[in-house]
Residue frames as a rotation matrix with the C-alpha (Angstrom) as fourth column:
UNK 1
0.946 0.133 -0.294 -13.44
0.263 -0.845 0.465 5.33
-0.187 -0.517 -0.835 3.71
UNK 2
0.379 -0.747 0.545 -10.85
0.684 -0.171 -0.709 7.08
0.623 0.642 0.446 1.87
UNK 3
0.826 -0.314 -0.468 -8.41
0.076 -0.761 0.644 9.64
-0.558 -0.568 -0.605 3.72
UNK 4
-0.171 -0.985 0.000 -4.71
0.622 -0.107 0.776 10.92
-0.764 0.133 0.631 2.27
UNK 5
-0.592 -0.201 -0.780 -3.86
-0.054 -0.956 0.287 13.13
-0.804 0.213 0.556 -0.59
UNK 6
-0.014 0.601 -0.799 -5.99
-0.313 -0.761 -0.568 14.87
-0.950 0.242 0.199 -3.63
UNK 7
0.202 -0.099 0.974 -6.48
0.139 0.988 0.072 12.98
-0.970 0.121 0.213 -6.36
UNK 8
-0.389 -0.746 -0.541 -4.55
-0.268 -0.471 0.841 12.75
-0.882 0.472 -0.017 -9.40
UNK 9
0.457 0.342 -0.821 -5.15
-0.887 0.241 -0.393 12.81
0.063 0.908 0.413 -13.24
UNK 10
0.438 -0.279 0.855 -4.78
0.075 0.959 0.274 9.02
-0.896 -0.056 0.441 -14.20
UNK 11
-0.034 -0.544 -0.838 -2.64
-0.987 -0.116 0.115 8.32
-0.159 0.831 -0.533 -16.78
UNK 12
0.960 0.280 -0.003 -3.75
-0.264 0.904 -0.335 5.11
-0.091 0.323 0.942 -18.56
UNK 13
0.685 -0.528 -0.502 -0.76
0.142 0.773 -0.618 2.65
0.714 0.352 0.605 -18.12
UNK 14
-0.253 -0.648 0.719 1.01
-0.808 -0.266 -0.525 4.58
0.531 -0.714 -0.456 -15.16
UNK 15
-0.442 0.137 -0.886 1.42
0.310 0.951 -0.007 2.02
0.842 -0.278 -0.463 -12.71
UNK 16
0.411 0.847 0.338 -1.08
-0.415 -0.156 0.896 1.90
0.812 -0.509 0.287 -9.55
UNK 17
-0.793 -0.295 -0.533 0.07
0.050 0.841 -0.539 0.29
0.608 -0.454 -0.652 -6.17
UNK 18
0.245 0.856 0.455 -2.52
-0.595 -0.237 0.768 -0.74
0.766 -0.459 0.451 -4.15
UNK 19
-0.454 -0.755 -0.473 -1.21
-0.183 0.599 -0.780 -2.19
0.872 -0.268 -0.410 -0.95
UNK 20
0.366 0.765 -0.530 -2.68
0.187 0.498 0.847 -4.80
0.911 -0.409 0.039 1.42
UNK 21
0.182 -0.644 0.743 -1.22
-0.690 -0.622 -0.370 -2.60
0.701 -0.445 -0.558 4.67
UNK 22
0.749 0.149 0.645 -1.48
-0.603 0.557 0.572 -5.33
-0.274 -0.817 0.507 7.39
UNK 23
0.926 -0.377 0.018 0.33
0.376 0.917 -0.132 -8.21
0.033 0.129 0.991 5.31
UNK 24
0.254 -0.891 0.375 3.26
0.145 -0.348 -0.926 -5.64
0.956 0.290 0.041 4.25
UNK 25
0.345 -0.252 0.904 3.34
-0.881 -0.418 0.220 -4.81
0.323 -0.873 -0.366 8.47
UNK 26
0.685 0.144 0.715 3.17
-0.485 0.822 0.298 -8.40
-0.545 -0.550 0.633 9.34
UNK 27
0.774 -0.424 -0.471 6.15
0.070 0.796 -0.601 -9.66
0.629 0.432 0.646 6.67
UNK 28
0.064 -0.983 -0.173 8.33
0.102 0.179 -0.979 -9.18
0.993 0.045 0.111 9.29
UNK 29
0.536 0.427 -0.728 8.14
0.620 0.387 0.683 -10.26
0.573 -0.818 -0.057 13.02
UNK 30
-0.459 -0.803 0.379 9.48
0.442 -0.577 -0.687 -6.86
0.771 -0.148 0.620 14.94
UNK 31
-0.538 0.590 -0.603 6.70
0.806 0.149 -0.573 -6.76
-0.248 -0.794 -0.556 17.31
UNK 32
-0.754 0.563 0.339 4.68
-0.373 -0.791 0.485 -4.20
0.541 0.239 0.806 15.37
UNK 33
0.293 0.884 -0.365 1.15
0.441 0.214 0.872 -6.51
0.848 -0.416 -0.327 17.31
UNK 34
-0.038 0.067 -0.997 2.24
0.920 -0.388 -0.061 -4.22
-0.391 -0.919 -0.047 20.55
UNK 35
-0.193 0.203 -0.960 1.60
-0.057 -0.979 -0.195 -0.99
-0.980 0.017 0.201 18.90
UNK 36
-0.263 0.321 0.910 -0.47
0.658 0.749 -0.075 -2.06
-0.706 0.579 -0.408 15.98
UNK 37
0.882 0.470 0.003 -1.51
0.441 -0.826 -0.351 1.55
-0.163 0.311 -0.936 15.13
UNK 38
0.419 -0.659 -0.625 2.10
-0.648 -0.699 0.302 3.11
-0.636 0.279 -0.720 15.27
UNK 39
-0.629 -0.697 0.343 3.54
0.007 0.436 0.900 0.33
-0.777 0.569 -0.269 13.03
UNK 40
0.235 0.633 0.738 0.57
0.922 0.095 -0.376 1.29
-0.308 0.768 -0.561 10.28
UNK 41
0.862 0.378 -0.337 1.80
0.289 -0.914 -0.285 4.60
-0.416 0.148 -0.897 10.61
UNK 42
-0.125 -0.944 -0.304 5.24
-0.413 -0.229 0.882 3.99
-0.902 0.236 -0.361 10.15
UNK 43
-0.512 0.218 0.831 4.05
0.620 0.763 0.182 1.93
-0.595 0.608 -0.526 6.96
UNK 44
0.899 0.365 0.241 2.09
0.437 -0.723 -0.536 5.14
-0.022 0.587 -0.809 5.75
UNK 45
0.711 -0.567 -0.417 5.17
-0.352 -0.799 0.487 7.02
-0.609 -0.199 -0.768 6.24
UNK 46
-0.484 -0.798 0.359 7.82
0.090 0.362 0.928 4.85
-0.870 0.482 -0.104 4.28
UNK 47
-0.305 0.206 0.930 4.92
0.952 0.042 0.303 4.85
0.024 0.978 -0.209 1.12
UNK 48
0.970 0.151 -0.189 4.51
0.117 -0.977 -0.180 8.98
-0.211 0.153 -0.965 1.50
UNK 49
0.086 -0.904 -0.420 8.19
-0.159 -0.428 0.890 8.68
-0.984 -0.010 -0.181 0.82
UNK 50
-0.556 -0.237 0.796 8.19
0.435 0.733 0.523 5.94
-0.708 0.638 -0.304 -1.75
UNK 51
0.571 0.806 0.155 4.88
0.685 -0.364 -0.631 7.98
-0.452 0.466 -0.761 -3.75
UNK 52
0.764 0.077 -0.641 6.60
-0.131 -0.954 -0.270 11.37
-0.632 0.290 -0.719 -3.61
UNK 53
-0.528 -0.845 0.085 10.40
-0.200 0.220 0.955 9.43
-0.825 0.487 -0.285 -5.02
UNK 54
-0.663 -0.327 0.674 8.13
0.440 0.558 0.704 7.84
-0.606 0.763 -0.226 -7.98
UNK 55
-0.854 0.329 -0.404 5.60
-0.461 -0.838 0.292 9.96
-0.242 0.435 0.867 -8.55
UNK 56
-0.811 0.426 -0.402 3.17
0.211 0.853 0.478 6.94
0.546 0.303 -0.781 -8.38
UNK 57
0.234 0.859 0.455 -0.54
-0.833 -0.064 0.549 6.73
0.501 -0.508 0.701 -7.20
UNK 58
-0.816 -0.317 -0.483 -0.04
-0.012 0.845 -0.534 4.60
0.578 -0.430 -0.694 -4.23
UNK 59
0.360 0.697 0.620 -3.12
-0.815 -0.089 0.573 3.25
0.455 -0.711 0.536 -1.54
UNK 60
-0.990 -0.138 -0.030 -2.87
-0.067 0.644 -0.762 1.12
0.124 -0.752 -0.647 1.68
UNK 61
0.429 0.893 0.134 -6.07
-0.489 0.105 0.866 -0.72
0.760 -0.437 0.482 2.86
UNK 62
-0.876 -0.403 0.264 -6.11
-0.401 0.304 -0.864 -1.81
0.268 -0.863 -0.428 6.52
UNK 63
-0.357 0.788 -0.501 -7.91
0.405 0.614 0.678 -3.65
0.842 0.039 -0.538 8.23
UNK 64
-0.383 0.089 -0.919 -9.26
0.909 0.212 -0.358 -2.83
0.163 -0.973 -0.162 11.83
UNK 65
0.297 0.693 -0.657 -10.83
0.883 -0.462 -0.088 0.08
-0.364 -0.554 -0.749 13.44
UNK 66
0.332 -0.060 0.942 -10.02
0.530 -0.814 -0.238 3.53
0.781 0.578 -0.238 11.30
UNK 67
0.045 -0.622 -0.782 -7.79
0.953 -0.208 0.221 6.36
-0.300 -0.755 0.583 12.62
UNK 68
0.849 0.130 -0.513 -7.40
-0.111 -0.904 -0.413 9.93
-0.517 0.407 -0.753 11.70
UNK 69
-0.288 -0.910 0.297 -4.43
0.752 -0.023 0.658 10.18
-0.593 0.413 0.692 9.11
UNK 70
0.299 0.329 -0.896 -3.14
0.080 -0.944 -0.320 13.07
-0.951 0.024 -0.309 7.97
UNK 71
0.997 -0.080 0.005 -3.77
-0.002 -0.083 -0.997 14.03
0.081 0.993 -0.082 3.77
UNK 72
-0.125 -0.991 0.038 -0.44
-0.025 0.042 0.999 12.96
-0.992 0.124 -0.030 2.07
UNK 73
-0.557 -0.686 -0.469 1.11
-0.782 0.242 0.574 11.61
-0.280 0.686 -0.671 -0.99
UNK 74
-0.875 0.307 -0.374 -1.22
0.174 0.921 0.348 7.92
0.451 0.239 -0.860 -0.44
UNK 75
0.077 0.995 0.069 -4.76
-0.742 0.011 0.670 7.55
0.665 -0.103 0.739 -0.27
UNK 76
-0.907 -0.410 0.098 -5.56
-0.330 0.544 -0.771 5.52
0.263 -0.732 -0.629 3.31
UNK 77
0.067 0.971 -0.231 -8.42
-0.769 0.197 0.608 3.38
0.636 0.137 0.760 3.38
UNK 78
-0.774 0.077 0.628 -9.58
-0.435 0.656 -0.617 0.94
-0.460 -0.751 -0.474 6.23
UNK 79
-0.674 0.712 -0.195 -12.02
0.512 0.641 0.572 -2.52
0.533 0.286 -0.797 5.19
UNK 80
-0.555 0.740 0.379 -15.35
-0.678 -0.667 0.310 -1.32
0.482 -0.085 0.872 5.30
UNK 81
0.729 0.656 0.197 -16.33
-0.611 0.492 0.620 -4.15
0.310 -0.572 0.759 7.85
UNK 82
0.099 -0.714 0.693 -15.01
-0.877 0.266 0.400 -6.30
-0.470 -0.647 -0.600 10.31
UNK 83
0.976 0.216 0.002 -14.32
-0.199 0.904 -0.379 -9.94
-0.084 0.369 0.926 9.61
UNK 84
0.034 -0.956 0.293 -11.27
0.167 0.294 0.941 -11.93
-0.985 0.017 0.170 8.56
UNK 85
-0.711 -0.490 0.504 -9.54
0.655 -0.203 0.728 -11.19
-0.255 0.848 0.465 5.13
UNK 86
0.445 0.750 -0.489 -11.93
0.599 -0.656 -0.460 -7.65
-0.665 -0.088 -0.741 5.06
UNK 87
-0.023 -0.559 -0.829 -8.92
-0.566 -0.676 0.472 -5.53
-0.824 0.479 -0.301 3.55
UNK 88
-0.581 -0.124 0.805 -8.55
0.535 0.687 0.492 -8.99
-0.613 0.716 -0.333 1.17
UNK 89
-0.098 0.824 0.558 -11.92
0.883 0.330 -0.333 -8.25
-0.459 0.460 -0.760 0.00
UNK 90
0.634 -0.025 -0.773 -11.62
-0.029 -1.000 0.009 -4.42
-0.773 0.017 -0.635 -0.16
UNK 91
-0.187 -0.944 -0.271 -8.57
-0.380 -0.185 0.907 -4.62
-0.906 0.272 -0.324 -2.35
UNK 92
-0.669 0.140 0.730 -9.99
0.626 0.636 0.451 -7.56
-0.401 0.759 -0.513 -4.69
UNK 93
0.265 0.783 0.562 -12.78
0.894 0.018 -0.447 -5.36
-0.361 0.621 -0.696 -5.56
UNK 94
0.596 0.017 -0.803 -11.20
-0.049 -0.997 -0.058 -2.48
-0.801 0.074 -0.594 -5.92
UNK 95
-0.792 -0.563 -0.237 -8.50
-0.392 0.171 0.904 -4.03
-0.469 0.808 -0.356 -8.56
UNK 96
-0.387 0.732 0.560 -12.13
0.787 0.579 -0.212 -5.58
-0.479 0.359 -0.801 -10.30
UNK 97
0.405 0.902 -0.148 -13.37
0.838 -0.431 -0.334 -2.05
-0.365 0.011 -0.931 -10.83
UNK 98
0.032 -0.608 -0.794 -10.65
-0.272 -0.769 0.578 -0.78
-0.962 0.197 -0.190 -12.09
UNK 99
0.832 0.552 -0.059 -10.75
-0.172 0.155 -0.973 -0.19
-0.528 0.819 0.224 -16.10
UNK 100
0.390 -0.827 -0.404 -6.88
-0.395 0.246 -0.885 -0.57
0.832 0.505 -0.231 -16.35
UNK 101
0.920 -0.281 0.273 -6.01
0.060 0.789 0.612 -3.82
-0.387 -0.546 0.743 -14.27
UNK 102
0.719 -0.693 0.045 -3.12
0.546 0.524 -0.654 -4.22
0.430 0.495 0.755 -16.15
UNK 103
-0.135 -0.947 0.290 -1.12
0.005 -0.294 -0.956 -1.15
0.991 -0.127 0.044 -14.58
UNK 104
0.753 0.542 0.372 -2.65
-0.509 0.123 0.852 -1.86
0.416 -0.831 0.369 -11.18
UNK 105
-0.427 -0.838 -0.340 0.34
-0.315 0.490 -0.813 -3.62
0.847 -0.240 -0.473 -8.54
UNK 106
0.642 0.623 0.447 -0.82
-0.353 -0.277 0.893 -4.95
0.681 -0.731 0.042 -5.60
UNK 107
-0.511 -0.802 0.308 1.58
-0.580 0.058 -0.813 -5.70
0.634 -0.594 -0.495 -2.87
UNK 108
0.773 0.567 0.285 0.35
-0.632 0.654 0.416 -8.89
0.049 -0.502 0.864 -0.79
UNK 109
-0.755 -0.653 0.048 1.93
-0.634 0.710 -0.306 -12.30
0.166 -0.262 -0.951 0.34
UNK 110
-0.190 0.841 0.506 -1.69
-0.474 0.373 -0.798 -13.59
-0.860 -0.391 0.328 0.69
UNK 111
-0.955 -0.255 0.152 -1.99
0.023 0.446 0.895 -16.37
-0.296 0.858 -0.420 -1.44
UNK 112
-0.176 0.916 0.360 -5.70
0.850 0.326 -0.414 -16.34
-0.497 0.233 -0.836 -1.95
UNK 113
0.662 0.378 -0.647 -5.69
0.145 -0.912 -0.385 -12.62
-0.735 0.161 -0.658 -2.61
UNK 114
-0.408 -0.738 -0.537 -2.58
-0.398 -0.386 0.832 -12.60
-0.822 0.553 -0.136 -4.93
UNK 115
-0.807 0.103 0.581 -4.55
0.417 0.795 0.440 -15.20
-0.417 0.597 -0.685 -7.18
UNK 116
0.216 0.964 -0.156 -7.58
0.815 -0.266 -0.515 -13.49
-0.538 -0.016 -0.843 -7.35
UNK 117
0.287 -0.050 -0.957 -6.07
-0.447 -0.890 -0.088 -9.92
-0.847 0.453 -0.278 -8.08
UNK 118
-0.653 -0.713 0.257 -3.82
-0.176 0.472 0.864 -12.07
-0.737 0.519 -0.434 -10.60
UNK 119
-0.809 -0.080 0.582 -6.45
0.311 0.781 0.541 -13.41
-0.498 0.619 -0.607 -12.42
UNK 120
0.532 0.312 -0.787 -8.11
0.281 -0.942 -0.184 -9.69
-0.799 -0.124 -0.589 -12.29
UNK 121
0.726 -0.603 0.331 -5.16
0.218 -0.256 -0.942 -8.61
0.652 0.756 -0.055 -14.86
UNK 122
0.885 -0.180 0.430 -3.19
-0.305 -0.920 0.244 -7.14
0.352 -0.347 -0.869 -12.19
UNK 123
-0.070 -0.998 -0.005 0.48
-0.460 0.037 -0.887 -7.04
0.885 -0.060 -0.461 -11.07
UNK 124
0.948 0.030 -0.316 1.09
0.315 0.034 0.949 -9.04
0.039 -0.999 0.023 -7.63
UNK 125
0.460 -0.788 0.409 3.70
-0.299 -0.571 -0.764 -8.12
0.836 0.229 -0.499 -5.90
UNK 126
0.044 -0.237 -0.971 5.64
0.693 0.707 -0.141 -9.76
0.720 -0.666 0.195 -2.78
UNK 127
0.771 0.624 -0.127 4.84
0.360 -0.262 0.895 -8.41
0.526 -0.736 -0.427 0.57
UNK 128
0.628 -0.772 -0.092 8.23
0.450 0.265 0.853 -9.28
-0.635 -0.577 0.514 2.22
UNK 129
-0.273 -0.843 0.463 10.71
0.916 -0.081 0.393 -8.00
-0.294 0.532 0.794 -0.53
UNK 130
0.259 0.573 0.778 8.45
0.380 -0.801 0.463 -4.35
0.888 0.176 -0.425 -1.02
UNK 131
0.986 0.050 0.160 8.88
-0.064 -0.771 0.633 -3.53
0.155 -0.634 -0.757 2.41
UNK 132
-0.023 -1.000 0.012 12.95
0.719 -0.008 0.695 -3.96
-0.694 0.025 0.719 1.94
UNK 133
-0.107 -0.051 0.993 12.51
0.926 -0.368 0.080 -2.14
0.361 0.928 0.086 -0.75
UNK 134
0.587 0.261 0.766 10.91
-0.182 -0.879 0.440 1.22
0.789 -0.398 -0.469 1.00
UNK 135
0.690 -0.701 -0.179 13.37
0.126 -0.127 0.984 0.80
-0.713 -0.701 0.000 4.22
UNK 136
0.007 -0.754 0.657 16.35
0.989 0.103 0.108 0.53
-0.149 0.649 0.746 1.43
UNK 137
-0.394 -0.315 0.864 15.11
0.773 -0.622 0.126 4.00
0.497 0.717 0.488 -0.38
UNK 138
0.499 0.384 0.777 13.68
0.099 -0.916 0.389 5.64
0.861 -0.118 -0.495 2.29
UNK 139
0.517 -0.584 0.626 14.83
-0.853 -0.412 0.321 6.76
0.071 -0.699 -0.711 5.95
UNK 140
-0.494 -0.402 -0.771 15.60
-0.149 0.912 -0.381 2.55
0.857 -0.074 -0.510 6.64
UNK 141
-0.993 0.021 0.118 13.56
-0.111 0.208 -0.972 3.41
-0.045 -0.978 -0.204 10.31
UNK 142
-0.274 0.950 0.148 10.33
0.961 0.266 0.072 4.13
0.029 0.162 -0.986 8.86
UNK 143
0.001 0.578 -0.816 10.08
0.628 -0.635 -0.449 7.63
-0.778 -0.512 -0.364 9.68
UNK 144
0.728 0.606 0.320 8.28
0.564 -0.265 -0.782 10.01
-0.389 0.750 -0.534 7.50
UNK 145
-0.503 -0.861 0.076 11.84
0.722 -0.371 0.584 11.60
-0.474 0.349 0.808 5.19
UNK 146
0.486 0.818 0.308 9.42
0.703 -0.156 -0.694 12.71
-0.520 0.554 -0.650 2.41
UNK 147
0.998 -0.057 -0.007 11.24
-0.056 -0.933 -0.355 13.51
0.013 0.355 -0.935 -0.31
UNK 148
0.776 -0.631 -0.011 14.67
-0.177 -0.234 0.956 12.52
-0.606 -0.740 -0.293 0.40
UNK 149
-0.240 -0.945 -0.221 16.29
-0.483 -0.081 0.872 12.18
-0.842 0.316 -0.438 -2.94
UNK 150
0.032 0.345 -0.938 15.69
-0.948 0.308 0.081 10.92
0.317 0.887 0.337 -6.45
UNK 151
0.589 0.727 0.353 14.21
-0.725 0.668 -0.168 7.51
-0.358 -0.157 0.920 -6.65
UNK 152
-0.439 -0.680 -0.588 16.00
-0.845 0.089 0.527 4.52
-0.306 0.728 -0.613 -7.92
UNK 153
0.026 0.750 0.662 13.10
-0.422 0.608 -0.672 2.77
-0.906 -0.262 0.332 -8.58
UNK 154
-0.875 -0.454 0.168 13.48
0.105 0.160 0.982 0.98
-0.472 0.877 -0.092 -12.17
UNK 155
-0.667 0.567 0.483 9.86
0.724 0.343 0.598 1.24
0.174 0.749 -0.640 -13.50
């Protein structure tokens, strides 16, 4: 169940991030499990910044119970069933079904899932050192800047 913004022309080799939204909340112990919903939003809000700075196709999958979010910059998807590692599974097939793995990132700290996408074709990426990244180039609080200056992303 897709939700967020209008979908772009692919460009074979542009890079893809596809990002496991829970682990990237959870690399850092700030008490986001007492408002579990506003710390996903602040987590959509730092990659509607990070999208519009690189011009990248960016998605978040979450686990847990779907919310209304409003069309952006990133495509928001929730695991299409409950269970443990649900988003895992969501994510692994979606980097499977893609016909260019290779420009595909995923953003995880989950070793089982980083292996899997890995051995998919795809980029992993660290969980913990991404979300420094987007606090770094966007507001640093989380709230939605969108837009707040030229990127200094290297790739």
């Amino acid at each position: 169940m897709s939700q967020g913004s209008k979908p772009r022309a692919r460009v074979s080799g542009s890079p893809r991030w596809l990002v496991d939204g829970m682990n990237v909340v959870g690399s850092r112990p700030d008490g986001w499990w007492r408002d579990r919903r506003g710390a996903m939003e602040r987590l959509i809000g730092l990659l509607e910044d990070f999208a519009i700075e690189t011009g990248e196709e960016v998605t978040v999958v979450f686990d847990g119970r779907p919310f209304p979010v409003e069309p952006g910059a990133v495509a928001v998807a929730f695991a299409p069933g409950p269970g443990p590692d649900a988003a895992d599974r969501e994510i692994a097939a979606r980097v499977e079904r893609d016909p260019d793995r290779a420009a595909v990132r995923v953003v995880t700290s989950d070793g089982d899932l980083a292996a899997r996408v890995a051995a998919s074709g795809a980029e992993v990426v660290p969980a913990g050192g991404f979300r420094r990244r987007l606090e770094e180039e966007g507001s640093g609080e989380g709230s939605p800047s969108r837009g707040t200056g030229p990127s200094t992303h290297p790739g």
